[in-house]
N, C-alpha and C positions, 0 to 999 in steps of 0.2 A: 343570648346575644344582648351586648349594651350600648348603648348610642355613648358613647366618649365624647366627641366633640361635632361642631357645628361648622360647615361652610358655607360659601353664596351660595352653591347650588346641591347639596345634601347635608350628610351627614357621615361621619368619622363614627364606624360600628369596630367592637370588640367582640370578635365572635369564635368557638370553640370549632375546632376543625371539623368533630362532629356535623356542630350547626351550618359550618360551610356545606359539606359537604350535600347536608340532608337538603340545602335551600336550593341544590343543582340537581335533587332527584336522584341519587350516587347514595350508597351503603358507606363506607368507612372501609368498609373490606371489597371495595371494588376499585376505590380509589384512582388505582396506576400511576399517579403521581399526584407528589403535593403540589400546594397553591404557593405561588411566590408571592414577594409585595408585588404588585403593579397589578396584575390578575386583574381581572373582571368576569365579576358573575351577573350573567343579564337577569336579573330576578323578575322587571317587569317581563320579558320576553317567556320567561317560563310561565308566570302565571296566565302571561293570553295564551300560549301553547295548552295547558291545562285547562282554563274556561273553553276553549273552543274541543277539547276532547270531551268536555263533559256536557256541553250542547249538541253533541254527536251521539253521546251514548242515550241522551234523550230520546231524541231523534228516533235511535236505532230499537229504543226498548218502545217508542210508539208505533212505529214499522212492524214490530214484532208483533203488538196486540192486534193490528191490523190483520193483519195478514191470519192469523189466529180466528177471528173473529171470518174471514174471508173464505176460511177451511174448515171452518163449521156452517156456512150458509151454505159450500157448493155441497158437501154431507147430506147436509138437511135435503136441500133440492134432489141429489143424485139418490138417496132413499125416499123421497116422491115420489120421484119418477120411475124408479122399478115398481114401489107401490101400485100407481096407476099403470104400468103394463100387465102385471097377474090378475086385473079385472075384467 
């Protein structure tokens, strides 16, 4: 992708359909249709949709240790606690 030209409020990009395409999260071979001139691709909008998927999978892989960690203490406890009944 090349910045070609300048306006008040962006920029005038030269970019390969490829790199259209890749910048919408879209393969080349999933396409369905081309992009015309007028087109808009919301690039910010995909990048928050992406930051907030990968604050999620944080999230989710933290959840996960938990929980992990939660099923080895009740383990631990529930072979205690047979321990102290055979006594």
């Amino acid at each position: 992708m090349k910045v070609i030209g300048k306006t008040p409020d962006g920029y005038i990009l030269d970019a390969s359909e490829e790199d259209a395409f890749a910048i919408q999260g879209m393969y080349k071979f999933e396409k369905g249709r081309r992009l015309e001139v007028g087109d808009e691709i919301d690039i910010a909008g995909l990048f928050q949709r992406y930051h907030s998927i990968s604050i999620a999978l944080n999230d989710i892989n933290k959840l996960s240790q938990t929980a992990t960690l939660l099923t080895n203490a009740v383990d631990w406890v529930q072979q205690f606690m047979e321990g102290s009944e055979e006594e």
